[in-house]
N, C-alpha and C positions, 0 to 999 in steps of 0.2 A: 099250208100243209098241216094236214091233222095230227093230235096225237102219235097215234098210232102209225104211223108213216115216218114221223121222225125218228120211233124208236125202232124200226125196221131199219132202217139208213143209218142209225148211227154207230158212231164206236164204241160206243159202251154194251158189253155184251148183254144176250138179254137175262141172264142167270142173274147179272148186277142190278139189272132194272127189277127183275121179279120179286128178288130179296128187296131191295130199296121201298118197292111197292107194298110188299108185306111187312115192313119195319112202320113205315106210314101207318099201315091199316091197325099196329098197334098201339101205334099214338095214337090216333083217334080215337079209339077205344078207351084207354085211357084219361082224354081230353074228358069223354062222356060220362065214364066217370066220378072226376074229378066236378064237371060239373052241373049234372041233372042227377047222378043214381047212386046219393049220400047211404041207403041201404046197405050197397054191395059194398060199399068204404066200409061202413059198422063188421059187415062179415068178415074183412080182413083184419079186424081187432081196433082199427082206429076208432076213436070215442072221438066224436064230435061234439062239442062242449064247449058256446059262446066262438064270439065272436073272432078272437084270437088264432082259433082251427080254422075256421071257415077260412080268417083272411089265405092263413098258407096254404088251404088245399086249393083257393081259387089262381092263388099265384103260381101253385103247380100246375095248375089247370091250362092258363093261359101261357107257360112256358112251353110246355108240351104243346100247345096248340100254335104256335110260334112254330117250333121244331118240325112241326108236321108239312106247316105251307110252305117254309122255305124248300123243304125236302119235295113235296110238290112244286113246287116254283122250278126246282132244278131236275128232274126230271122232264120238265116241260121242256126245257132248254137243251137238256141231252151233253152239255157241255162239260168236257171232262174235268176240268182244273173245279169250276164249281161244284161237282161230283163229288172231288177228291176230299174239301170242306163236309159236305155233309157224314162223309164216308167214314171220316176221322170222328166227326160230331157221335155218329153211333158209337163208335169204338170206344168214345172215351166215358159216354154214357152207360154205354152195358156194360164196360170192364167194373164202372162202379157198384152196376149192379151185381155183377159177377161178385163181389164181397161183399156186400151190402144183406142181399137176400137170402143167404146161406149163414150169417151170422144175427140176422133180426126179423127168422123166417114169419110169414103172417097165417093167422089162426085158420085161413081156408084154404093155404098153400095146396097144390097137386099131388105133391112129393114129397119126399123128405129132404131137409136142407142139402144133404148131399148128392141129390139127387138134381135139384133145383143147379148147385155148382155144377154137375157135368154138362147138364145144358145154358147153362149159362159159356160155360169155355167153347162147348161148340159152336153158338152162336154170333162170339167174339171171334175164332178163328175163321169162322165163315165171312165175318167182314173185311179181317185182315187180312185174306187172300182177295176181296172183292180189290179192297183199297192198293195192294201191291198190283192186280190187274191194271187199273184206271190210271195208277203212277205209272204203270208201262206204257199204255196207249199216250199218258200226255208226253213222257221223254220223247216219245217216237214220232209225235205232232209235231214237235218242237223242234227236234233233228231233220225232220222235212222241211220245215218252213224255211 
């Protein structure tokens, strides 16, 4: 069965998929980044300087690229309990950056740090409501079985 047929057939709505799909597409992004476009890093104020940066941006790099396949990996799978880990994994991610980015805004930011917070909380609510959906479909897996 193909992608795309699993995620028709399965219990994970597809609003959860779509988000899940677009949270990926920005680790990857990210990932690229991190490690081919040291340019676009200079733009958001980090000074790349020896070997020391390099090591942590590549370690951010391949963390985030880590982050990325498993969340591909379990969207493959469509499986809600594995869902619920990646689902939490954002939450706990963004929440960090929900204070993170609004107090150590970077020099090519969109918006203003306050700005950057409200979309930061809405994009953390939006998974919190994912991850309460996927906890409901797994209790209700579990009370069938």
């Amino acid at each position: 069965m193909n992608v795309i047929q699993k995620i028709k057939n399965s219990s994970i709505p597809l609003w959860v998929n779509i988000l899940q799909f677009l949270l990926i597409l920005i680790m990857l992004s990210q990932v690229y980044m991190y490690f081919f476009n040291h340019l676009l890093l200079n733009k958001t104020g980090i000074v790349i300087e020896g070997i020391p940066i390099l090591n942590l941006i590549y370690e951010m790099g391949a963390r985030t690229a880590v982050m990325a396949l498993v969340s591909l990996f379990v969207m493959f799978t469509q499986d809600p309990k594995q869902y619920l880990v990646i689902l939490l994994m954002n939450i706990l991610r963004e929440g960090q950056e929900t204070i993170i980015d609004p107090m150590f805004p970077m020099d090519n930011a969109i918006g203003s740090p306050s700005m950057d917070l409200i979309i930061h909380i809405v994009i953390v609510a939006i998974e919190v409501l994912a991850f309460i959906k996927v906890y409901k479909i797994c209790k209700h897996e579990t009370n069938a079985s």
